[in-house]
N, C-alpha and C positions, 0 to 999 in steps of 0.2 A: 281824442281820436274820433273819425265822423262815424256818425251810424252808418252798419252797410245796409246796403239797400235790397239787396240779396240775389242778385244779378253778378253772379263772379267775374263776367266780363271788366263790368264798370265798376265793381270797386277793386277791382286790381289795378284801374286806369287811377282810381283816386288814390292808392295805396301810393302809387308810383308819385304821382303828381305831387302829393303832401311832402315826401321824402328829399322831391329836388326843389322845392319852396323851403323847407328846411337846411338842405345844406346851401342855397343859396343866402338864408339869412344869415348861418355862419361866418360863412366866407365873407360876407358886410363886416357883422360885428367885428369877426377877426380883425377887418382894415380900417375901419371906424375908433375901433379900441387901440388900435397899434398894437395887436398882442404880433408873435414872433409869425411868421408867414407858414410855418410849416404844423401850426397846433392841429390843425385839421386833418394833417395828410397819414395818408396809411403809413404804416411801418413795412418797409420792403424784407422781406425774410433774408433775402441772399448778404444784404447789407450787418443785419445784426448778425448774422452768423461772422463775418466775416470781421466784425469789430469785437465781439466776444471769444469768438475762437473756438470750432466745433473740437470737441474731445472723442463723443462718441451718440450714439443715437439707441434709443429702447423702444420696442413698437409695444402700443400700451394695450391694442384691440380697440370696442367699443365703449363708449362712455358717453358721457352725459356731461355736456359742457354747458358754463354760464354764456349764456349770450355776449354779454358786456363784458368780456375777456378776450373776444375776437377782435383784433386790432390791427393784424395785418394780411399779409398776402403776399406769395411767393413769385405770382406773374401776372397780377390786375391792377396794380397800383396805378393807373391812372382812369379807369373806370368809375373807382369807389375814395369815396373817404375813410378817413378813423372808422367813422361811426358806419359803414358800410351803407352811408347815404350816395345815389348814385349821382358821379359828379358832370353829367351829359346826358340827356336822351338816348344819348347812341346802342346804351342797353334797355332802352324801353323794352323794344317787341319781346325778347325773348323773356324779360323780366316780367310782363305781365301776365305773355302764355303761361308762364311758372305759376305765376298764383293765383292764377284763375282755377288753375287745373289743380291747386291743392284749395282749393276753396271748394271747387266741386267735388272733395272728396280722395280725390286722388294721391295713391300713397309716394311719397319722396326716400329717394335713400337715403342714407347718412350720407354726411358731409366729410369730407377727407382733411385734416388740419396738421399742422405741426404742433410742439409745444416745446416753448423755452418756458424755463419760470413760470411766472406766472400767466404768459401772455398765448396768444394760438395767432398760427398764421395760416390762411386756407389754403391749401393744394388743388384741391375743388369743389365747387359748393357756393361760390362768390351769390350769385343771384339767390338761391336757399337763406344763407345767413342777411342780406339784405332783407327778403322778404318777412322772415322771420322777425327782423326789427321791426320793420313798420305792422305786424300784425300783433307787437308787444308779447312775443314771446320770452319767455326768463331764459328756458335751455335749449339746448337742442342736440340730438344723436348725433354724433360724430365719430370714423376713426382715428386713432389718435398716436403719435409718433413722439415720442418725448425726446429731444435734442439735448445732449448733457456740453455743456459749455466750461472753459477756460475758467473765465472771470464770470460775474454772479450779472445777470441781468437788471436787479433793480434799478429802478431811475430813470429809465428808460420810457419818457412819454412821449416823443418827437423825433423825427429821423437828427435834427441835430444836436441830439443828444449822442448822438453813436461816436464821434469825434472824439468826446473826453471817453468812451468805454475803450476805443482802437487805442487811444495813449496809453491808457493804462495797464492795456492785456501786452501792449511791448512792454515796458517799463517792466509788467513781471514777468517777461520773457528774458529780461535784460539782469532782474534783479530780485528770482525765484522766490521771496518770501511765500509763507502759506501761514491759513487761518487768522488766528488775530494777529497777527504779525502784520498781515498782508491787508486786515484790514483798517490796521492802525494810518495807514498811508492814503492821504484823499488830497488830493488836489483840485482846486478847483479850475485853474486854468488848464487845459490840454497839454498846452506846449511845456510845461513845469515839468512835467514826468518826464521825458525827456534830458532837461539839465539836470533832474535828483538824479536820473539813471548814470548820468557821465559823473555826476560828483561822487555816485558809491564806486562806479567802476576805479575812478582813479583815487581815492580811498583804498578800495581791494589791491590796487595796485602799492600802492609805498607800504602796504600792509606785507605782502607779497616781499618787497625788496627787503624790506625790514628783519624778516624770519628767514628767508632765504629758502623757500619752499613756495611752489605753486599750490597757488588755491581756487576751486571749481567757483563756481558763480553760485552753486547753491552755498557753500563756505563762507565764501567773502559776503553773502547777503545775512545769513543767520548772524555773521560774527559786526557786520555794520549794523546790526539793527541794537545786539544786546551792549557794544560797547563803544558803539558811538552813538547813534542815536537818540537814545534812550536817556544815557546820562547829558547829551547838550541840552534835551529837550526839558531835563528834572532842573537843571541849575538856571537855564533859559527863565525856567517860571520861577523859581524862587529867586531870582534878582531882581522878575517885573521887567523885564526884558520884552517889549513892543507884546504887552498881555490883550491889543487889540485884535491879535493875530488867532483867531480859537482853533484854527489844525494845528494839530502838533509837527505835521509832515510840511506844510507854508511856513512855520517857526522856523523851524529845521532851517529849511532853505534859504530864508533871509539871511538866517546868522552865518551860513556858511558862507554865500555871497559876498554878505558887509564884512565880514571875517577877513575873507582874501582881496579885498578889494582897500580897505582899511590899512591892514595891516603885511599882507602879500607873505603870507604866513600861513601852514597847516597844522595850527597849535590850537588845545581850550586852557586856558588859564586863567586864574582872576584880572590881570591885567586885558585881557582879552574882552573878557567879560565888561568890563568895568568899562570898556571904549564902547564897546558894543550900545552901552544903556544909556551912556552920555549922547550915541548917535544917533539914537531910536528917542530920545528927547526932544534933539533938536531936527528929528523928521517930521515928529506931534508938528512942535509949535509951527 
């Protein structure tokens, strides 16, 4: 960081000026490196709410937030980066009078933010928490709104990450597990959750025809997980059945696939089994 010079005017002009030399080196590297286009960009609040799933909201008061957990923004996303480096001049003026005027002393309010998890998105305060990065601050006073979610936020480093979290808050809209149940289930493609959702549904369904009694979606999901699930996925591995597969919920789903597709059959049996690992052989080679 430069020496200031002690002239708040001017090093708020250099505070600014360092912060868009830095996000303009990212924005290089980023396309230099070919990393994913969006590593850089804020995470829009209305988006993860929306792929996670709002349940309910707790207001927390005043607190004392890590800097480097501020990551998004509810209606500046295109002003600011991730890292609340500014991504245009356009907010110079007001952003320098900001910190000129807390450099001279002048006191700031807290900052208004949300909280998922582990992450804060700002409500206001956008120019506060940029300033605050480039003057290498660790925290900063905030209020704070804690948003209780659906599905569990982790993983979450990039807006295109939201896509696989919106698949899978339907899928358990589709296919109510909970706790370790719900998180035995990971897929890595998006679009998967979706055909496991229709394979439990129509599961639930000859389940359904079979006993001759209707069953809720929370039923049909408890009772596919402890007795179908669970046992194709135990016999799956003890045959060595495609063990290149390390989710047990992508296992799942292959076999069931090669299963009906193979055989045009809704059965597990050793002969079943036994085509299965002949097919998964000669998918290796």
């Amino acid at each position: 960081m430069a020496r200031d010079t002690g002239f708040p005017e001017a090093d708020a002009e250099n505070d600014f000026a360092r912060l868009r030399r830095q996000a303009e080196r990212a924005r290089l590297a980023q396309w230099f490196t070919r990393q994913p286009a969006d590593i850089n960009a804020i995470l829009p609040f209305d988006e993860v709410c929306a792929a996670l799933g709002v349940t309910g909201k707790t207001v927390l008061g005043l607190q004392v937030v890590e800097v480097s957990s501020i990551v998004g923004s509810v209606d500046r996303t295109k002003d600011f980066d991730r890292y609340f480096r500014p991504t245009s001049s356009r907010v110079r003026e007001r952003w320098q009078r900001l910190a000129a005027a807390q450099r001279r002393g002048e006191s700031m309010p807290p900052v208004q933010l949300y909280r998922i998890g582990s992450m804060h998105f700002v409500i206001d305060g956008h120019h506060r928490v940029s300033i605050a990065i480039a003057r290498g601050y660790r925290t900063i006073d905030a209020y704070v709104t804690e948003i209780h979610t659906r599905i569990s936020p982790e993983g979450i480093n990039a807006p295109s990450d939201l896509i696989l979290k919106d698949h899978r808050r339907l899928f358990l809209s589709r296919v109510p597990l909970e706790g370790s149940q719900a998180d035995a289930i990971r897929l890595s493609d998006p679009f998967d959750y979706a055909e496991l959702a229709e394979n439990v549904e129509a599961w639930g369904f000859r389940l359904s025809q079979e006993i001759g009694e209707f069953l809720s979606r929370t039923e049909v999901a408890r009772r596919w997980f402890g007795e179908e699930f669970l046992p194709v996925v135990r016999m799956a591995r003890r045959a060595g059945i495609r063990d290149d597969i390390e989710s047990d919920a992508e296992l799942y789903l292959w076999l069931a696939c090669e299963r009906y597709r193979l055989i045009r059959r809704h059965v597990w049996d050793e002969k079943v089994f036994d085509e299965l690992r002949d097919h998964s052989r000669r998918h290796r080679r």
